[in-house]
N, CA, C and O of each residue as an XYZ file, in Angstrom:
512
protein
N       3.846      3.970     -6.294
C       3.987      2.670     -5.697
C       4.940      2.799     -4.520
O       6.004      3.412     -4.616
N       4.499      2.162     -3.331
C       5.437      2.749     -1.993
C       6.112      1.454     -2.084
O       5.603      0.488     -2.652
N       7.552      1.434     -1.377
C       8.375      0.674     -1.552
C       8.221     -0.007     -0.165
O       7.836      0.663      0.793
N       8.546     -1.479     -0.025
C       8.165     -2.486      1.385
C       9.340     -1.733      2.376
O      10.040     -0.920      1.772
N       9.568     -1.875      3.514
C      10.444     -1.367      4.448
C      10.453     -3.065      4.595
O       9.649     -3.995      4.646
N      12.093     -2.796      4.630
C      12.941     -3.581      5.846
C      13.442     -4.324      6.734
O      14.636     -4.452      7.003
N      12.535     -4.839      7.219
C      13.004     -4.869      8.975
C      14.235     -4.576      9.224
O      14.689     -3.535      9.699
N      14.787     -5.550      8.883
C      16.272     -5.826      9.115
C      17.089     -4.375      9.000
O      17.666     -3.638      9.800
N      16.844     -4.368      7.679
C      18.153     -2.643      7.834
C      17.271     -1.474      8.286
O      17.997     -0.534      8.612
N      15.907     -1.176      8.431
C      14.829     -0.217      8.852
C      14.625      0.449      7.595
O      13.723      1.271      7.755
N      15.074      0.464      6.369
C      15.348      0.975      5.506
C      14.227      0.632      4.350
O      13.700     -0.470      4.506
N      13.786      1.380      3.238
C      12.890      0.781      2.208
C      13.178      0.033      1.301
O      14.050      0.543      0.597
N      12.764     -1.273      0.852
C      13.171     -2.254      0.213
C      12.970     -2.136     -1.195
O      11.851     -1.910     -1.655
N      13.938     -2.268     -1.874
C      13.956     -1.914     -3.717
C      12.743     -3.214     -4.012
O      12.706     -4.399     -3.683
N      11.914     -2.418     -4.711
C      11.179     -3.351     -5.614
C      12.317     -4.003     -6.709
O      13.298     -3.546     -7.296
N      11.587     -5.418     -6.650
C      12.790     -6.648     -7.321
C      12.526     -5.892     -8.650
O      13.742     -5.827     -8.829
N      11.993     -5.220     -9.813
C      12.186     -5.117    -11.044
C      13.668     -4.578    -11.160
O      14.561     -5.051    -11.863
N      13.774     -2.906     -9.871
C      14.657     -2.561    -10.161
C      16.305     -2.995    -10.356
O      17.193     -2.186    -10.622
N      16.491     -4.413    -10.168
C      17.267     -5.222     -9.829
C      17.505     -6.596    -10.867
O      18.291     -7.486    -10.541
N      16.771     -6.638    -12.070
C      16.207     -7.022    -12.765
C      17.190     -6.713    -13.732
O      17.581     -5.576    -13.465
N      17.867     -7.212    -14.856
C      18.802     -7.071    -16.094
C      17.693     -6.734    -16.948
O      16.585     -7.218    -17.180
N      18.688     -5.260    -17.528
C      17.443     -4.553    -18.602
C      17.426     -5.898    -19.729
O      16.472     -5.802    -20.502
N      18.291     -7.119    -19.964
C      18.254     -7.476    -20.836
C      17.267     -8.657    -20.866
O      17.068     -9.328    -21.879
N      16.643     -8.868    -19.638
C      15.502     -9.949    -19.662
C      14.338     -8.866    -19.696
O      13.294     -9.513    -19.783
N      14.075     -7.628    -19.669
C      12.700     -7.083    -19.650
C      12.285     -7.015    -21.730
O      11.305     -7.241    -22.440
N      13.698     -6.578    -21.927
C      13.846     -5.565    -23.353
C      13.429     -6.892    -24.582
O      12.882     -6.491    -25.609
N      13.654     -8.198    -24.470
C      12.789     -9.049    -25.238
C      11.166     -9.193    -25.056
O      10.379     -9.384    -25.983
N      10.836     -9.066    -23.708
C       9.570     -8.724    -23.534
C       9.091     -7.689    -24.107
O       7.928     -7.888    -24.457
N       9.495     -6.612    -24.371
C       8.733     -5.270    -24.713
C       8.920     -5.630    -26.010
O       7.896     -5.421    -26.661
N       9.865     -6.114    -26.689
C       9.612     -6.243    -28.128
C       8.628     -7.332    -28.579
O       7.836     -7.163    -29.506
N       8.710     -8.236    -28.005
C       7.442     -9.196    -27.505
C       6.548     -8.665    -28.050
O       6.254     -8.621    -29.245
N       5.839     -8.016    -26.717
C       4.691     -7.605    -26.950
C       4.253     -6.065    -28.224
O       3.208     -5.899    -28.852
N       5.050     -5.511    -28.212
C       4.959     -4.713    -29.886
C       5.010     -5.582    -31.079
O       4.153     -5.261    -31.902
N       5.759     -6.601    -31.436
C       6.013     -7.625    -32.311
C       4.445     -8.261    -32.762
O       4.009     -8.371    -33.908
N       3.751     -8.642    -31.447
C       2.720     -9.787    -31.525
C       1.565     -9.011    -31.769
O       0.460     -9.549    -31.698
N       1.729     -7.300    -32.165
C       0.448     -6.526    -32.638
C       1.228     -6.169    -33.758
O       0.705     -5.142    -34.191
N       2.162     -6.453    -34.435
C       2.255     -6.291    -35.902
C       3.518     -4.888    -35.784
O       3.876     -4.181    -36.726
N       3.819     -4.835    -34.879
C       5.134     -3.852    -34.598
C       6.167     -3.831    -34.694
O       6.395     -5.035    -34.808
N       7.384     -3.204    -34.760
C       8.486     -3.870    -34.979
C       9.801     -3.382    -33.739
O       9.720     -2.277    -33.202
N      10.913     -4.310    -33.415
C      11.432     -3.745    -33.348
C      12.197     -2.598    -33.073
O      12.526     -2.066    -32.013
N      12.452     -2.276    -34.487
C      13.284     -0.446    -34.477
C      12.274      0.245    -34.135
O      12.570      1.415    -34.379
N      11.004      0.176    -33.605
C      10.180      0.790    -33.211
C      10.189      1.148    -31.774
O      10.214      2.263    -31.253
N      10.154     -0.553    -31.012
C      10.555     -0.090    -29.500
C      11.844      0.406    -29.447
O      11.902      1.497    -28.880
N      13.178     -0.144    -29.953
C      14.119      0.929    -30.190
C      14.485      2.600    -30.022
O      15.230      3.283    -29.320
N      13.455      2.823    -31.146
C      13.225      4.441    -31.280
C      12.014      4.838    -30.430
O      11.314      5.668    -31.010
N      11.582      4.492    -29.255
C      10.652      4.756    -28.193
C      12.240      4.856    -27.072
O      12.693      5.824    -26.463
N      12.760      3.378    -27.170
C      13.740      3.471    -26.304
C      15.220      4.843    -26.146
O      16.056      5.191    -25.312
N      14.866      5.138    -27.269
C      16.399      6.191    -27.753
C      15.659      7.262    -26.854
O      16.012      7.662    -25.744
N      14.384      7.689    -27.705
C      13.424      8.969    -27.161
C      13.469      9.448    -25.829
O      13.667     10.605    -25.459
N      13.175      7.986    -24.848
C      12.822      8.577    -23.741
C      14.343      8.458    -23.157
O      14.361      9.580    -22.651
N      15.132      8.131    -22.972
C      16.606      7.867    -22.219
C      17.753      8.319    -23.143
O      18.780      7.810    -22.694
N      17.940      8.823    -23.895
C      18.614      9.540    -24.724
C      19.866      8.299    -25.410
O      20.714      8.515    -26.275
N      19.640      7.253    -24.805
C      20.469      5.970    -25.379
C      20.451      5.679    -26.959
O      19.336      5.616    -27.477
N      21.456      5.515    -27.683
C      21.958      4.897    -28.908
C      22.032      3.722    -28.955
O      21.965      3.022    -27.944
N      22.219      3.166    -30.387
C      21.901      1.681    -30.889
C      23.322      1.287    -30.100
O      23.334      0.595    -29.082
N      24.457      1.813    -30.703
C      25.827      1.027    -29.643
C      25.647      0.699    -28.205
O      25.807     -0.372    -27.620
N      25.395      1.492    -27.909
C      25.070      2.160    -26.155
C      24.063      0.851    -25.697
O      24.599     -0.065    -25.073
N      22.727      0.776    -25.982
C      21.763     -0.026    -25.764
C      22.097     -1.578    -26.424
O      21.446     -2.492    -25.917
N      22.862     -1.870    -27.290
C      23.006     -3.296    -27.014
C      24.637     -3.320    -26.423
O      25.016     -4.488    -26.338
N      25.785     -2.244    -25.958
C      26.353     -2.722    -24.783
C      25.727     -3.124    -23.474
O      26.213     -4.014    -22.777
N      24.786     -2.543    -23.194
C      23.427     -2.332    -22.218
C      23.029     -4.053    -21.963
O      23.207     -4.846    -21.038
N      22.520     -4.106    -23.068
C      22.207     -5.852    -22.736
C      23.046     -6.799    -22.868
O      22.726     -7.956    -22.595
N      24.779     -6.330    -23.495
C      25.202     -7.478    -22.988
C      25.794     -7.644    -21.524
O      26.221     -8.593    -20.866
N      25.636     -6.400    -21.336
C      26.387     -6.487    -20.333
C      25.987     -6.675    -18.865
O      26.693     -6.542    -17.865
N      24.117     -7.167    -19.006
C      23.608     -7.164    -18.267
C      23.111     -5.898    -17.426
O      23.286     -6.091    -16.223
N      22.701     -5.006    -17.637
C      22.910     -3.983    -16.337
C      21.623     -3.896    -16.017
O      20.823     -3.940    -16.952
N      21.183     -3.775    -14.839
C      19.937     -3.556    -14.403
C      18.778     -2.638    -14.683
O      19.185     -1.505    -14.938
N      17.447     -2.754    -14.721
C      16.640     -1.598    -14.590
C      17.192     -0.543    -13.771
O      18.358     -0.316    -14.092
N      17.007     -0.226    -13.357
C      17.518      0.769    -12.150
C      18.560      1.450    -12.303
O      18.354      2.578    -11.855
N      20.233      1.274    -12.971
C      21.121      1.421    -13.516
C      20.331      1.812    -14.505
O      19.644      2.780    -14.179
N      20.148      1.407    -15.669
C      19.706      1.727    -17.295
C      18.776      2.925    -17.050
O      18.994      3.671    -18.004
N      17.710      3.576    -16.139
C      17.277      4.601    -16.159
C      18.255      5.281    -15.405
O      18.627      6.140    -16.205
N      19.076      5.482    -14.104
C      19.671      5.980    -13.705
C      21.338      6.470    -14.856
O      21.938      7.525    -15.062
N      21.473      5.340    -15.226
C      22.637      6.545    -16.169
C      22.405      6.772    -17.420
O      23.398      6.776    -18.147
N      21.020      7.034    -18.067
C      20.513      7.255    -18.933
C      21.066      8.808    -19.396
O      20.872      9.807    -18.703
N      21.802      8.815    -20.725
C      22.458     10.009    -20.845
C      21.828     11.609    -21.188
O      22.348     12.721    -21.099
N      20.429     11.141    -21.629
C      19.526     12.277    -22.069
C      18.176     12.175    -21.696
O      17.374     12.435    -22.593
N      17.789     11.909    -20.765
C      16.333     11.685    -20.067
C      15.634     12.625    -20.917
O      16.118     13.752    -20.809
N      14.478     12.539    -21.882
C      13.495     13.233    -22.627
C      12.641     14.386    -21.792
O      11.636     14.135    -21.125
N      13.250     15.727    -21.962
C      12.037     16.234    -20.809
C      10.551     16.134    -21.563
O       9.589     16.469    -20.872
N      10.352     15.794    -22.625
C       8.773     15.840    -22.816
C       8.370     14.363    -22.104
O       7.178     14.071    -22.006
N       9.147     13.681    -21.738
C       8.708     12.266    -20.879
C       7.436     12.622    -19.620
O       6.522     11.921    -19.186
N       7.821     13.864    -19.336
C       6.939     14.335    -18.258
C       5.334     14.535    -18.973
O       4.385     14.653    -18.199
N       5.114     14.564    -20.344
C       3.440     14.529    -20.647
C       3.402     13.114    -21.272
O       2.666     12.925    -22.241
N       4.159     12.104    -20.766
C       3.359     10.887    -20.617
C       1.978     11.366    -19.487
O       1.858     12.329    -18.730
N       1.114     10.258    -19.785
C       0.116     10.396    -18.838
C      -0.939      8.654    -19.178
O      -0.890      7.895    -20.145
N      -1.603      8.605    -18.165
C      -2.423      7.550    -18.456
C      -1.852      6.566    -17.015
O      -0.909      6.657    -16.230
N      -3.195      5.476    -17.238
C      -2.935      4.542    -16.425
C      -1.810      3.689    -17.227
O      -1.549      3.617    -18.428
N      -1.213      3.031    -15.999
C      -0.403      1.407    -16.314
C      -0.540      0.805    -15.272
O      -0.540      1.347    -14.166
N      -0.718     -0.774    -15.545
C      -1.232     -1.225    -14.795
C      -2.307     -1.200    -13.109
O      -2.479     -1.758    -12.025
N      -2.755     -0.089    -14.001
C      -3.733      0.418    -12.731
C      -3.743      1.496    -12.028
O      -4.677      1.802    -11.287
N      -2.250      2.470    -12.265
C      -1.574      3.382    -12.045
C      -1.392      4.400    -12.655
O      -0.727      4.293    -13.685
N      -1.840      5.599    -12.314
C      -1.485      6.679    -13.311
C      -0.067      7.260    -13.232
O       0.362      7.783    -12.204
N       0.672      7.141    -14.417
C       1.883      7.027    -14.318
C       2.484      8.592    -14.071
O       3.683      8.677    -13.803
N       1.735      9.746    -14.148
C       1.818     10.905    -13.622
C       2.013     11.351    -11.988
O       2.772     12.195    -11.512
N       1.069     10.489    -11.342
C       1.227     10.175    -10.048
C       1.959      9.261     -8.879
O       1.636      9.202     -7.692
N       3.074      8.541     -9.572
C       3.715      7.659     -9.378
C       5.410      9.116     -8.731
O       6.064     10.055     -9.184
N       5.260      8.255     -7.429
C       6.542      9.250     -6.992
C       7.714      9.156     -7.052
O       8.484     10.061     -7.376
N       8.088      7.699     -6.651
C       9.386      7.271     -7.002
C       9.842      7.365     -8.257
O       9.112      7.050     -9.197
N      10.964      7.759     -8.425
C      11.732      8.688     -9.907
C      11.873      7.098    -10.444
O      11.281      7.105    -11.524
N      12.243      6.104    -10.263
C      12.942      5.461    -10.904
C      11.261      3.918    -11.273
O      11.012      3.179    -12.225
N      10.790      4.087    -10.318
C       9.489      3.553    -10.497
C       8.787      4.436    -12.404
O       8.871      4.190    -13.607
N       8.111      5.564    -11.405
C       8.080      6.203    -12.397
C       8.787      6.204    -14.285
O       8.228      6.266    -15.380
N      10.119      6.109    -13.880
C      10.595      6.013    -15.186
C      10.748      4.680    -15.836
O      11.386      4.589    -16.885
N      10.162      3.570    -15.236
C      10.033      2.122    -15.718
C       8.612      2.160    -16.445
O       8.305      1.605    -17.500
N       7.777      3.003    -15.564
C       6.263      3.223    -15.976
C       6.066      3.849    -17.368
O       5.276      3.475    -18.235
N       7.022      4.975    -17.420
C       7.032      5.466    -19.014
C       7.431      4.604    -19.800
O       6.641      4.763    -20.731
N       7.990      3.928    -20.046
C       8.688      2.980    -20.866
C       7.339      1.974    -20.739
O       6.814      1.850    -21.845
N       6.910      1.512    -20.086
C       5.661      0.839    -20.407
C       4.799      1.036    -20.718
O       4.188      0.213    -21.400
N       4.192      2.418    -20.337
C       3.192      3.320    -21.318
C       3.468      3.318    -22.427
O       2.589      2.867    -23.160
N       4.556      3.719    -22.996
C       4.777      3.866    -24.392
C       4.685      2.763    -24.790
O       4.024      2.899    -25.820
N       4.920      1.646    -24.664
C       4.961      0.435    -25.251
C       3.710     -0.080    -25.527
O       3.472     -0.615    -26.609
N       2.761      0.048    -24.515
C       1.575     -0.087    -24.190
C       0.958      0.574    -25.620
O       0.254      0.033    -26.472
N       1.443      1.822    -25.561
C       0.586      2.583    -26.553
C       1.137      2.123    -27.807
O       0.127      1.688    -28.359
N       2.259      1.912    -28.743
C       2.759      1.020    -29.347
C       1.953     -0.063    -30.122
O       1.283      0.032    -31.150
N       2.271     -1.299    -29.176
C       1.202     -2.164    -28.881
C      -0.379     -2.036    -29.526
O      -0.934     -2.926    -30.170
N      -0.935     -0.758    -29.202
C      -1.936     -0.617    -29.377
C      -2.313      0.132    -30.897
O      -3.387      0.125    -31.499
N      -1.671      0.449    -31.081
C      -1.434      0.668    -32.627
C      -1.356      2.566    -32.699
O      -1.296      3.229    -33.735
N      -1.375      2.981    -31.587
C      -1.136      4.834    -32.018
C       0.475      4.984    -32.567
O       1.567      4.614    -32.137
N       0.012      5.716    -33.722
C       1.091      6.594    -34.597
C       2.365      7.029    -33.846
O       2.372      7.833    -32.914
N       3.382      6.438    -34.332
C       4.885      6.852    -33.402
C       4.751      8.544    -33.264
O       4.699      8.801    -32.061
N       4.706      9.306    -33.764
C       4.620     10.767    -33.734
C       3.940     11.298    -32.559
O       4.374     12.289    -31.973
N       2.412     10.391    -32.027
C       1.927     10.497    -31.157
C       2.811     10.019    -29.912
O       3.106     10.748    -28.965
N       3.182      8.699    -30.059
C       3.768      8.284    -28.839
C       4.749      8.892    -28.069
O       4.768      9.070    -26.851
N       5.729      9.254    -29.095
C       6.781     10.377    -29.131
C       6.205     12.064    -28.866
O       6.749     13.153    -29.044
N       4.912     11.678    -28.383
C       4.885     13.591    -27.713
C       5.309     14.305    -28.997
O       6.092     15.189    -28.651
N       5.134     14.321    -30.408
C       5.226     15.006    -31.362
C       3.892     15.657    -31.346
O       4.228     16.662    -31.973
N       2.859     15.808    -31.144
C       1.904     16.281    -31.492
C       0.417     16.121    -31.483
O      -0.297     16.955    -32.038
């Protein structure tokens, strides 16, 4: 996803998600796992997986407001199997997506996606 330029500073313009408090996205994602019979400690333990974040860690995270963009950027253990995510999201194959931080919003929605859809945590989690 290419980012808008500028005018004003000539510079490329942050897509508004990244700017976005992880703590208004992170009821949504449980949202939507919840309303296919999911739970929870489920998006949780998707969430630990891919960003190496803990239960303390991740609800200082939302109270404290911090942004998308922040929340993948000081993510303490980025998952290297995150890299055989694959598949479309929203129209996008999230393999082909260049921007690092784009990109790493996209995994987190894949997985959820897949979640959602009822595949086996073991799968989702790149176990096997």
């Amino acid at each position: 996803m290419k980012q808008k330029a500028d005018p004003a500073a000539g510079a490329p313009k942050k897509h508004r998600v990244y700017t976005m408090p992880f703590a208004r996205v992170y009821p949504l994602l449980v949202a939507k796992a919840e309303k296919k019979g999911r739970t929870k400690a489920e998006v949780d333990e998707i969430i630990f997986w891919l960003t190496g974040y803990g239960p303390a860690k991740l609800d200082a995270i939302l109270e404290a407001g911090t942004d998308y963009e922040t929340f993948f950027a000081e993510a303490p253990r980025p998952n290297p199997s995150r890299a055989n995510i694959k598949g479309l999201i929203c129209g996008v194959r999230v393999e082909e997506i260049e921007e690092p931080t784009m990109r790493e919003i996209r995994y987190l929605d894949k997985l959820i996606d897949e979640l959602a859809r009822g595949k086996a945590m073991d799968k989702i989690l790149r176990a096997g």
